[in-house]
Gaussian input, Z-matrix of N, CA and C with variables (Angstrom, degrees):
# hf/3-21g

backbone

0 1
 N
 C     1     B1
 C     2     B2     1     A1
 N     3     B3     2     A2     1     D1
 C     4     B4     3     A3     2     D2
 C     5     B5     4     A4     3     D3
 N     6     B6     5     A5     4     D4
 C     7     B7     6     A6     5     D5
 C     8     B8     7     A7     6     D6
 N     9     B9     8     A8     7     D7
 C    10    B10     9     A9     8     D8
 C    11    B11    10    A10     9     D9
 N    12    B12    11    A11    10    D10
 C    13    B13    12    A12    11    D11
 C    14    B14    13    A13    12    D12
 N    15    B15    14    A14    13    D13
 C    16    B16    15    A15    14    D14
 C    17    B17    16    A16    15    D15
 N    18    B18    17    A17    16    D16
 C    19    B19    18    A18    17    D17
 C    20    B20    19    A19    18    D18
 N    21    B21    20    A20    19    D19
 C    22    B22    21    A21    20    D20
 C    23    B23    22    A22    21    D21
 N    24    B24    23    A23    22    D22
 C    25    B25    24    A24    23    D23
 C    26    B26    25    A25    24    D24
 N    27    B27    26    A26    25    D25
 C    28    B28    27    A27    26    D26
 C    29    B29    28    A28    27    D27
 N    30    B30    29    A29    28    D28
 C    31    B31    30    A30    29    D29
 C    32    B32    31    A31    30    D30
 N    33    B33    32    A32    31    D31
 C    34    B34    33    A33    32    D32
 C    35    B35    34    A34    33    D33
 N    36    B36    35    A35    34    D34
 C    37    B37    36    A36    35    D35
 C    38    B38    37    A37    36    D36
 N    39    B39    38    A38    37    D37
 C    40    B40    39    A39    38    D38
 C    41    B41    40    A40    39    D39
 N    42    B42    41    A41    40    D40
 C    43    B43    42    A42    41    D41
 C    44    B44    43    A43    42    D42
 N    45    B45    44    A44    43    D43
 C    46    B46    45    A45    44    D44
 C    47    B47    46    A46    45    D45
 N    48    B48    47    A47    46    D46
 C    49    B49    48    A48    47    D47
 C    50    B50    49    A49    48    D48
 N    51    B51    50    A50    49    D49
 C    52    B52    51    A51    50    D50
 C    53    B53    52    A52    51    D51
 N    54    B54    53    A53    52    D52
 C    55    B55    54    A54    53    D53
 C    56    B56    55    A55    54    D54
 N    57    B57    56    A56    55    D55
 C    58    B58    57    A57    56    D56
 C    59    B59    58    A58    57    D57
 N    60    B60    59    A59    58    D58
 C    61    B61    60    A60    59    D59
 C    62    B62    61    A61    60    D60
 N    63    B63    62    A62    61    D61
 C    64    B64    63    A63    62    D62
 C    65    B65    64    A64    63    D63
 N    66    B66    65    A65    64    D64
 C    67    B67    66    A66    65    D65
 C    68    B68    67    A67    66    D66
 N    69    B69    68    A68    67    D67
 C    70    B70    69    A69    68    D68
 C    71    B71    70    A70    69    D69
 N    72    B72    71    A71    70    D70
 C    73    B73    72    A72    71    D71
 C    74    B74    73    A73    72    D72
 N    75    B75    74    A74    73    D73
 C    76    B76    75    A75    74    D74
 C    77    B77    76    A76    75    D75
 N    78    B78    77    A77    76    D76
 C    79    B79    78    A78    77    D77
 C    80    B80    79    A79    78    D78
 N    81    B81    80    A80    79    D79
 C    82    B82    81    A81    80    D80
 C    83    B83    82    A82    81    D81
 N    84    B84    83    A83    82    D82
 C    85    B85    84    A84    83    D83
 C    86    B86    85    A85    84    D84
 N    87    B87    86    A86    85    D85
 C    88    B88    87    A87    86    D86
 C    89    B89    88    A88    87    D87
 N    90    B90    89    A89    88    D88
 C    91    B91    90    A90    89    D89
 C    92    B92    91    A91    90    D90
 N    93    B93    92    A92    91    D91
 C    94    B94    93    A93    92    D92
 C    95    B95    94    A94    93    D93
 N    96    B96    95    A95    94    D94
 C    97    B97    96    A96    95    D95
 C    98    B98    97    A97    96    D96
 N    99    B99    98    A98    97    D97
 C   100   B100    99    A99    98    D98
 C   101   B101   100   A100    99    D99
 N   102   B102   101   A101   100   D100
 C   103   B103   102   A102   101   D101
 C   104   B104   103   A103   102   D102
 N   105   B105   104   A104   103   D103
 C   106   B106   105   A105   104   D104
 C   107   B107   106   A106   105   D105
 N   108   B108   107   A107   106   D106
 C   109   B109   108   A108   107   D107
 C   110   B110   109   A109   108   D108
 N   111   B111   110   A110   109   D109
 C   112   B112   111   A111   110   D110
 C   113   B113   112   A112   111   D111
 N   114   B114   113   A113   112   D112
 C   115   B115   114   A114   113   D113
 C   116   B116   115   A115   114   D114
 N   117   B117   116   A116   115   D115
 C   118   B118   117   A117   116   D116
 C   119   B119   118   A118   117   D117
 N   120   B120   119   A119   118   D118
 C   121   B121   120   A120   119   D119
 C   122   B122   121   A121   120   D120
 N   123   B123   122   A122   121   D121
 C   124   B124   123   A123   122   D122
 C   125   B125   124   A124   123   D123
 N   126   B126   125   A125   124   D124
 C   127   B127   126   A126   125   D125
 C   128   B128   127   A127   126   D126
 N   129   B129   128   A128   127   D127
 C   130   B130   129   A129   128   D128
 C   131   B131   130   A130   129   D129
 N   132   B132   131   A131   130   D130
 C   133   B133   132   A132   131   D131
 C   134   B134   133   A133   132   D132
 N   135   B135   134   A134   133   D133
 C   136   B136   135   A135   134   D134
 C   137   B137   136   A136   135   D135
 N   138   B138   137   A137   136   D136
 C   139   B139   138   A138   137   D137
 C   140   B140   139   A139   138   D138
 N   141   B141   140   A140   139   D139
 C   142   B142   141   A141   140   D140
 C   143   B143   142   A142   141   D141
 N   144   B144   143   A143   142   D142
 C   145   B145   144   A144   143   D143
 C   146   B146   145   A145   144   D144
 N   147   B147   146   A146   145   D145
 C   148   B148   147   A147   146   D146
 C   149   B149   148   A148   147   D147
 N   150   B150   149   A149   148   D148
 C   151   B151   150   A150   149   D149
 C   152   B152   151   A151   150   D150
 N   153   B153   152   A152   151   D151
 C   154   B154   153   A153   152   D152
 C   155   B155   154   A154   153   D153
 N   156   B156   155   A155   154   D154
 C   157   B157   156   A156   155   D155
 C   158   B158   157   A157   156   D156
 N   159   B159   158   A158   157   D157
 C   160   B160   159   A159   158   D158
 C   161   B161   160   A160   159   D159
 N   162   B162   161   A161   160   D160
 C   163   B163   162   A162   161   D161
 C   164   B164   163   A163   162   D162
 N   165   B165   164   A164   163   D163
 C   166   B166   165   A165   164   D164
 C   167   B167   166   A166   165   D165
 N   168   B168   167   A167   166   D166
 C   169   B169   168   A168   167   D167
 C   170   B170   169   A169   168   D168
 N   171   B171   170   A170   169   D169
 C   172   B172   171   A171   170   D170
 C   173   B173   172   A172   171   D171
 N   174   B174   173   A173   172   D172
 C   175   B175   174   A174   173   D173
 C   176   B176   175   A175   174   D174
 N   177   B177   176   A176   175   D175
 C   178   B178   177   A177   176   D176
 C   179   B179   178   A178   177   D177
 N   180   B180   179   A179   178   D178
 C   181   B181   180   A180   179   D179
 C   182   B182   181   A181   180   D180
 N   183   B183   182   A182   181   D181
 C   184   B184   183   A183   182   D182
 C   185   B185   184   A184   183   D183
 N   186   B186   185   A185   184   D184
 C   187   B187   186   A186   185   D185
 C   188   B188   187   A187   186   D186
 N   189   B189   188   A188   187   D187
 C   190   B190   189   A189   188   D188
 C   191   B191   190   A190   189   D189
 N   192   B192   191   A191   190   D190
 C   193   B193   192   A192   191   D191
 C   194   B194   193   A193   192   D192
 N   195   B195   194   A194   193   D193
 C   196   B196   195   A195   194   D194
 C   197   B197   196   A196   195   D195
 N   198   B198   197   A197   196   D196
 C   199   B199   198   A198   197   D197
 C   200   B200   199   A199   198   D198
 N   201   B201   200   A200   199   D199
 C   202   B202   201   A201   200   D200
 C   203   B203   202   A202   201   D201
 N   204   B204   203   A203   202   D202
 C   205   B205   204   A204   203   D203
 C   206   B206   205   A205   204   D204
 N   207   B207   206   A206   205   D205
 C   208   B208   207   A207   206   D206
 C   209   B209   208   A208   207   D207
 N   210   B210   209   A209   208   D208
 C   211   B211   210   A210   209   D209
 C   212   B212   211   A211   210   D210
 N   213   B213   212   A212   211   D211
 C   214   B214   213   A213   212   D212
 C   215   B215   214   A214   213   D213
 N   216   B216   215   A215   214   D214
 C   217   B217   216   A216   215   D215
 C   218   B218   217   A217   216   D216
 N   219   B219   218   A218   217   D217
 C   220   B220   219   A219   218   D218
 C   221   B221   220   A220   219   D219
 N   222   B222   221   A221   220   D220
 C   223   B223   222   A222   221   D221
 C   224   B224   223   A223   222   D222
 N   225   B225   224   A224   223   D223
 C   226   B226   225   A225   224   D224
 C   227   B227   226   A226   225   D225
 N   228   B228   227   A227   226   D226
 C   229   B229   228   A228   227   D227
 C   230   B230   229   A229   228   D228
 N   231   B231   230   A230   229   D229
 C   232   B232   231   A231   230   D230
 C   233   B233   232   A232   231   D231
 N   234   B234   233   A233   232   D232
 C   235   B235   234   A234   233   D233
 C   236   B236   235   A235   234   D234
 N   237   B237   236   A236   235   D235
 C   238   B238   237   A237   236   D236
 C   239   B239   238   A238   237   D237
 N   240   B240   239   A239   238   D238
 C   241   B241   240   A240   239   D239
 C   242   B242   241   A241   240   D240
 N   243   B243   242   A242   241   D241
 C   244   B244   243   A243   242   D242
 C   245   B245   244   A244   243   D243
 N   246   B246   245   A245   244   D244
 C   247   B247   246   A246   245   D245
 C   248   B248   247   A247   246   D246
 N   249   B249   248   A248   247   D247
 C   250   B250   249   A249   248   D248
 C   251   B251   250   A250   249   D249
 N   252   B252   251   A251   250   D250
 C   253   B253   252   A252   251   D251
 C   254   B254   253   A253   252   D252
 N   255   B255   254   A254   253   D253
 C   256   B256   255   A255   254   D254
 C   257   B257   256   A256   255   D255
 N   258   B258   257   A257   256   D256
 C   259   B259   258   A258   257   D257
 C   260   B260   259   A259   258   D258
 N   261   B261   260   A260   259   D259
 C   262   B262   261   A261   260   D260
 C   263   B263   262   A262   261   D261

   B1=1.4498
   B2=1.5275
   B3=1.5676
   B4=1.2599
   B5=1.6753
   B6=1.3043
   B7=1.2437
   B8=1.4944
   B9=1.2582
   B10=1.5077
   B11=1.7919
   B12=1.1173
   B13=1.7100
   B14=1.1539
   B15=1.6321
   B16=1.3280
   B17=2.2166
   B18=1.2572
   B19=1.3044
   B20=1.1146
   B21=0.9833
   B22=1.3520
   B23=1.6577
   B24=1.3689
   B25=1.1779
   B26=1.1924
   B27=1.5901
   B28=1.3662
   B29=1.7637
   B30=2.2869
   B31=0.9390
   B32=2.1179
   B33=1.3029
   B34=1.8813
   B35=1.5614
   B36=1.4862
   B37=1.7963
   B38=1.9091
   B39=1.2165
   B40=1.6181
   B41=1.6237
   B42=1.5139
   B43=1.4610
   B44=1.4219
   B45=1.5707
   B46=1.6579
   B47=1.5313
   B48=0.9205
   B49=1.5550
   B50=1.2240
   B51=1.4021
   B52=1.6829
   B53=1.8016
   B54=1.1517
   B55=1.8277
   B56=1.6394
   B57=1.1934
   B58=1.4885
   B59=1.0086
   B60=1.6449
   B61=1.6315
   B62=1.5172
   B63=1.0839
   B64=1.2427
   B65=1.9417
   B66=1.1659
   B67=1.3929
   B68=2.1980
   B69=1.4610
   B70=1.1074
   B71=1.4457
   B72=2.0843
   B73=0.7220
   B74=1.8919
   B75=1.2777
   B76=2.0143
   B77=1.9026
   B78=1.1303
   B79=1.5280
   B80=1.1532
   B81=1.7386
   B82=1.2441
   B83=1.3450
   B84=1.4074
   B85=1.3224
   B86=1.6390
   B87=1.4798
   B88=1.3636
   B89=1.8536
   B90=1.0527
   B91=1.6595
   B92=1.2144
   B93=1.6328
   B94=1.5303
   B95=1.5015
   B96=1.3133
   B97=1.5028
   B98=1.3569
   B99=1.3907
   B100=1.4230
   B101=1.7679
   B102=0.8672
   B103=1.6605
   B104=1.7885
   B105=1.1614
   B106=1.7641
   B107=1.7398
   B108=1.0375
   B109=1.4155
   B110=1.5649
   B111=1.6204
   B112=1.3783
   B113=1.2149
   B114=1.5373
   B115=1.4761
   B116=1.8846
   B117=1.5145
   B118=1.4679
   B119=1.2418
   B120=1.4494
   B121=1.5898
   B122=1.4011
   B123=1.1632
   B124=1.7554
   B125=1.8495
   B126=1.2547
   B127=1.0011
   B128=1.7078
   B129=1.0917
   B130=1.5078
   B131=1.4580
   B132=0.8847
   B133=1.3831
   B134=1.4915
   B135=1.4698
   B136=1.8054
   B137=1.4201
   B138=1.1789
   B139=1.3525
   B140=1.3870
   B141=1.4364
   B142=1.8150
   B143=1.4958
   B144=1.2532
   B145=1.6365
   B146=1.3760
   B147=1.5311
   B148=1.4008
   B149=2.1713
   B150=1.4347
   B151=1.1384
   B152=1.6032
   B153=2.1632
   B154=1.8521
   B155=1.2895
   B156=1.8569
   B157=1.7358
   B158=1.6486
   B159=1.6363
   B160=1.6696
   B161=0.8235
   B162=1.0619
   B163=1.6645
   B164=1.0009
   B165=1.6266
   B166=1.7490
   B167=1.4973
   B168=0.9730
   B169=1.7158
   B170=1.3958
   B171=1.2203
   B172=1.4698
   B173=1.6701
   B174=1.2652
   B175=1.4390
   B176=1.2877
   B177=1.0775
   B178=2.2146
   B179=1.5749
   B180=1.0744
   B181=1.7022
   B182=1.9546
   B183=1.6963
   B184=1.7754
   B185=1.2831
   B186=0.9965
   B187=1.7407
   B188=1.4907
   B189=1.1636
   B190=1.5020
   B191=1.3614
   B192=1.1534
   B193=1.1736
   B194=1.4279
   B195=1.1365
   B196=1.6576
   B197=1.3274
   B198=1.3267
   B199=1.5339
   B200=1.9333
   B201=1.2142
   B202=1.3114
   B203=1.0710
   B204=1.5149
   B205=1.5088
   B206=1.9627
   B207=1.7089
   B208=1.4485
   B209=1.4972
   B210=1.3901
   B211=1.3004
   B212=1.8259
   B213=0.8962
   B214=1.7948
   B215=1.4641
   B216=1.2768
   B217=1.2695
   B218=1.5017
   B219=0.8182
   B220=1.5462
   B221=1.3744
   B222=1.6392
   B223=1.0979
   B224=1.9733
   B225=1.2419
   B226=1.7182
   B227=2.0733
   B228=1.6578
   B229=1.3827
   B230=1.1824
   B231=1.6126
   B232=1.4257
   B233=1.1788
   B234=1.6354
   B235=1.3594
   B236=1.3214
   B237=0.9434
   B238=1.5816
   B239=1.9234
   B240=1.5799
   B241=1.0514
   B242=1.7330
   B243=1.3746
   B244=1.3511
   B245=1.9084
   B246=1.3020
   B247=1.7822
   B248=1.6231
   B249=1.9575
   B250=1.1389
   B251=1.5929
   B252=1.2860
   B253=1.6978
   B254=1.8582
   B255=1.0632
   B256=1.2943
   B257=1.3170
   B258=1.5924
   B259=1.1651
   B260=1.6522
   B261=0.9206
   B262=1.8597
   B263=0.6883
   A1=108.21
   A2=114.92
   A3=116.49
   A4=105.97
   A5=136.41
   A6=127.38
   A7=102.33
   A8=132.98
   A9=116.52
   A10=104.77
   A11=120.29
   A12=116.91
   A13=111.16
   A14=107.70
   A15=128.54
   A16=110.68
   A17=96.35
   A18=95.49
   A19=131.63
   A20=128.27
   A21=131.68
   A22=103.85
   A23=126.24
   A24=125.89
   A25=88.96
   A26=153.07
   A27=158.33
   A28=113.93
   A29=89.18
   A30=97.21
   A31=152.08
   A32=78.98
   A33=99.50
   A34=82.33
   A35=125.47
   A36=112.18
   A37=103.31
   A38=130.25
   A39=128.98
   A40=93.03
   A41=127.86
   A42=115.79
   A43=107.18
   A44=121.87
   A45=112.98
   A46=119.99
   A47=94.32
   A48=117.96
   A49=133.67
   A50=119.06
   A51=142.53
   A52=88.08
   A53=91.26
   A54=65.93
   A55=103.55
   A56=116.20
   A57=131.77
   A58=129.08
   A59=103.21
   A60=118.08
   A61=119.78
   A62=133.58
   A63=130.57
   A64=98.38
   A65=113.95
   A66=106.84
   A67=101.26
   A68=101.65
   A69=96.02
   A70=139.87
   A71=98.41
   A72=109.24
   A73=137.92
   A74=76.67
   A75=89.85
   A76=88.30
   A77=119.64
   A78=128.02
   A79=109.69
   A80=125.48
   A81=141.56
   A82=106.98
   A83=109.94
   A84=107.40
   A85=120.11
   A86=109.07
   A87=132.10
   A88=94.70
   A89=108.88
   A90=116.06
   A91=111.62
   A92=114.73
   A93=111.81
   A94=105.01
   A95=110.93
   A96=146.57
   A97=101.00
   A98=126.23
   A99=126.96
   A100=126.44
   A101=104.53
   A102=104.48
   A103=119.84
   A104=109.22
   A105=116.93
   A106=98.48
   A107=127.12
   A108=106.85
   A109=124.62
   A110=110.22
   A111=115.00
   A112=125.85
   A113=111.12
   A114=108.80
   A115=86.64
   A116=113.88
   A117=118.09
   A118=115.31
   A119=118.47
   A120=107.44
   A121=107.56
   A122=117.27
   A123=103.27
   A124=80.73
   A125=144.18
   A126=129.62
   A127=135.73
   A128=126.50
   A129=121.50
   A130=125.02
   A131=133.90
   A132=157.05
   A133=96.28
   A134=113.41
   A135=133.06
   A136=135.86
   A137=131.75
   A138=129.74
   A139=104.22
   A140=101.87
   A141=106.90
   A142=96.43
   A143=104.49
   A144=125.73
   A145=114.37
   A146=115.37
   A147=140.64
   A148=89.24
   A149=125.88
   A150=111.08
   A151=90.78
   A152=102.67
   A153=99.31
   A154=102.56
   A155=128.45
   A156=100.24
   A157=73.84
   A158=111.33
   A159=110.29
   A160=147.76
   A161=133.92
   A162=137.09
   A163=136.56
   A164=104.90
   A165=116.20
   A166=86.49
   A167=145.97
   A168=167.14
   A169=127.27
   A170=115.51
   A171=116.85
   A172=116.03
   A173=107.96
   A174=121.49
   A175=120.47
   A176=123.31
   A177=152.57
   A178=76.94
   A179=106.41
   A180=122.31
   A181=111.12
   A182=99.07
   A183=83.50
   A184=100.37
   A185=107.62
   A186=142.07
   A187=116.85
   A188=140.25
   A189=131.49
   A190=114.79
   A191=140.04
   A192=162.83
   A193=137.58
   A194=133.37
   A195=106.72
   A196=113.74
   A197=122.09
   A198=115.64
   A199=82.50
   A200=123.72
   A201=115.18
   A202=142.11
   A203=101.04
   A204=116.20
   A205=102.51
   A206=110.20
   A207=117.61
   A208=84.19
   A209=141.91
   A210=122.70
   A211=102.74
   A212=93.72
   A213=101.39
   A214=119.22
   A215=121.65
   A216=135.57
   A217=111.90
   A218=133.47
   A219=134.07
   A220=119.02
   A221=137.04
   A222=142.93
   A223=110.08
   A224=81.35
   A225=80.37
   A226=101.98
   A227=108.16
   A228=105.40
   A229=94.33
   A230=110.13
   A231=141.49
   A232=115.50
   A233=133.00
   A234=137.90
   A235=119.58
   A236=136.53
   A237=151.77
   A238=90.59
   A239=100.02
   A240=111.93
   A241=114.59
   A242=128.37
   A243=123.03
   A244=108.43
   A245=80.03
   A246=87.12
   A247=110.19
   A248=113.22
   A249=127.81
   A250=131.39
   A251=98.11
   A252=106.25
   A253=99.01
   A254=131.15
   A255=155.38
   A256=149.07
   A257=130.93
   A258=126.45
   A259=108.36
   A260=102.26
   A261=117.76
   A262=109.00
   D1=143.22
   D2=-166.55
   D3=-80.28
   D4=177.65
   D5=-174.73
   D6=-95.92
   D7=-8.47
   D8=172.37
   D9=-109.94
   D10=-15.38
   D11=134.13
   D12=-22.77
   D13=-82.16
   D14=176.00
   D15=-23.58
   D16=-74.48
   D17=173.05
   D18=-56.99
   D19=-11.89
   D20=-175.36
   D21=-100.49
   D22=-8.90
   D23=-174.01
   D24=-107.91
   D25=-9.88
   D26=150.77
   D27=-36.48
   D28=-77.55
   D29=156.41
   D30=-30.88
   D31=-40.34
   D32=-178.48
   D33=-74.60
   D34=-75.67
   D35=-152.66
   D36=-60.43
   D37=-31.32
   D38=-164.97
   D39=-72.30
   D40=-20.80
   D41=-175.25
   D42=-105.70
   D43=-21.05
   D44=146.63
   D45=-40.12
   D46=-77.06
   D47=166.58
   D48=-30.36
   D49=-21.88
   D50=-167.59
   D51=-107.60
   D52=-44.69
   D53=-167.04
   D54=-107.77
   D55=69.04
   D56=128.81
   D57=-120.31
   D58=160.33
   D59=-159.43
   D60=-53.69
   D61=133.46
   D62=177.47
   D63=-42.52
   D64=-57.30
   D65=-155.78
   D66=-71.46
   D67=-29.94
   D68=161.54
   D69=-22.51
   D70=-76.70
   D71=168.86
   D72=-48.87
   D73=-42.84
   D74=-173.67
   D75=-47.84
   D76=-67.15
   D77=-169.23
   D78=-35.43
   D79=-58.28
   D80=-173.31
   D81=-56.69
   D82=-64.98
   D83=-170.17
   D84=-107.26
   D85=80.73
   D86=-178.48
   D87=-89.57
   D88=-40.62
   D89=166.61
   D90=-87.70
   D91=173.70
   D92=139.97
   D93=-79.55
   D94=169.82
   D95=-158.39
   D96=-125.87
   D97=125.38
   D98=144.14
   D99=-136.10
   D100=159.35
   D101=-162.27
   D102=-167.46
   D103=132.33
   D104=-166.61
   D105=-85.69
   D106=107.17
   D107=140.71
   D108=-110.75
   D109=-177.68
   D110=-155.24
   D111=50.84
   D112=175.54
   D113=-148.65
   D114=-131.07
   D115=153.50
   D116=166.18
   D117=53.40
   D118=-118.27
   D119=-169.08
   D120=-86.35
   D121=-10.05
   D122=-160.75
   D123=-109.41
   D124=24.96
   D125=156.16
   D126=-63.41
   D127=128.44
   D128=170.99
   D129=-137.94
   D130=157.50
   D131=-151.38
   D132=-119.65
   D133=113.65
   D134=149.07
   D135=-96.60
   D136=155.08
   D137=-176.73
   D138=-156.37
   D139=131.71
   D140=-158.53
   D141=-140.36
   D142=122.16
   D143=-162.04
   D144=-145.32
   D145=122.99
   D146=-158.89
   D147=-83.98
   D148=103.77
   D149=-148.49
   D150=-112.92
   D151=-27.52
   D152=167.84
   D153=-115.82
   D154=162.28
   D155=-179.85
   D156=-153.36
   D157=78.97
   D158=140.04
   D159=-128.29
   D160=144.82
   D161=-177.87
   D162=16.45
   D163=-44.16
   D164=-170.03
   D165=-109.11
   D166=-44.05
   D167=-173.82
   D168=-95.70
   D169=142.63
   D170=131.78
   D171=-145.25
   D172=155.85
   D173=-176.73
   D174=-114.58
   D175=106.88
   D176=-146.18
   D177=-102.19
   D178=120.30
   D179=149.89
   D180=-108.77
   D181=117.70
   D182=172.91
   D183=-129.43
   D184=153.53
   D185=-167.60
   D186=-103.04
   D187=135.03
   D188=167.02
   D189=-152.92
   D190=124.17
   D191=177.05
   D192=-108.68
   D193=148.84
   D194=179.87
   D195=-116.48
   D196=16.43
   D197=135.86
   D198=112.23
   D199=-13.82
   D200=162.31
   D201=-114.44
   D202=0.71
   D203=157.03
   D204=74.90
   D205=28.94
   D206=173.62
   D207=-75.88
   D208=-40.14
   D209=-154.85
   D210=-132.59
   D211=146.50
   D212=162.09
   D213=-51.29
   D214=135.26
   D215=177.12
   D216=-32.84
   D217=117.27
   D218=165.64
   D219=-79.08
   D220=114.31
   D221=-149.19
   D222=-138.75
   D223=129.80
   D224=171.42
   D225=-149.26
   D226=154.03
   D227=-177.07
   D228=-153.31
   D229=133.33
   D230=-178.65
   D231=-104.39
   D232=163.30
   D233=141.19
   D234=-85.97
   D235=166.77
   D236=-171.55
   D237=-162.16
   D238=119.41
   D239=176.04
   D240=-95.20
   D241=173.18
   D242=-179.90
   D243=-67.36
   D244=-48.49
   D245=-160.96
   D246=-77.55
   D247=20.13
   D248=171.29
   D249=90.97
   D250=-3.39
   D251=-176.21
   D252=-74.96
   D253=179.12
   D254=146.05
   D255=-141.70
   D256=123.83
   D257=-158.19
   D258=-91.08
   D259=-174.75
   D260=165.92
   D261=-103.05

């Protein structure tokens, strides 16, 4: 997988990810999370990890990789506020 492939498959999971519920999330991600999507070459590997978890906040760290380790992890981390807004 090419490296702006790569990003763009970053991009797609951080805006799944952005728009769930604050309280959602806290529930969901009591662990980290990991999970394969796609198939063959355009396949990659995510990992989605609750990295701040307070009150007014939490801070989503996601991870993406393409499962062969040609490139460094690709990483991005958001806030998700209580009252539902979210930053970049």
């Amino acid at each position: 997988m090419e490296a702006d492939e790569l990003r763009r498959c970053l991009d797609h999971e951080v805006e799944v990810w952005r728009g769930r519920d604050y309280s959602v999330l806290r529930k969901d991600l009591e662990k980290s999370l990991t999970y394969t999507r796609g198939e063959g070459p355009s396949r990659y590997e995510v990992e989605v990890r609750l990295l701040e978890n307070k009150s007014e906040y939490l801070q989503i760290g996601i991870a993406v990789d393409d499962g062969h380790r040609a490139y460094r992890p690709l990483c991005h981390s958001f806030l998700v506020y209580k009252d539902g807004r979210a930053d970049r």
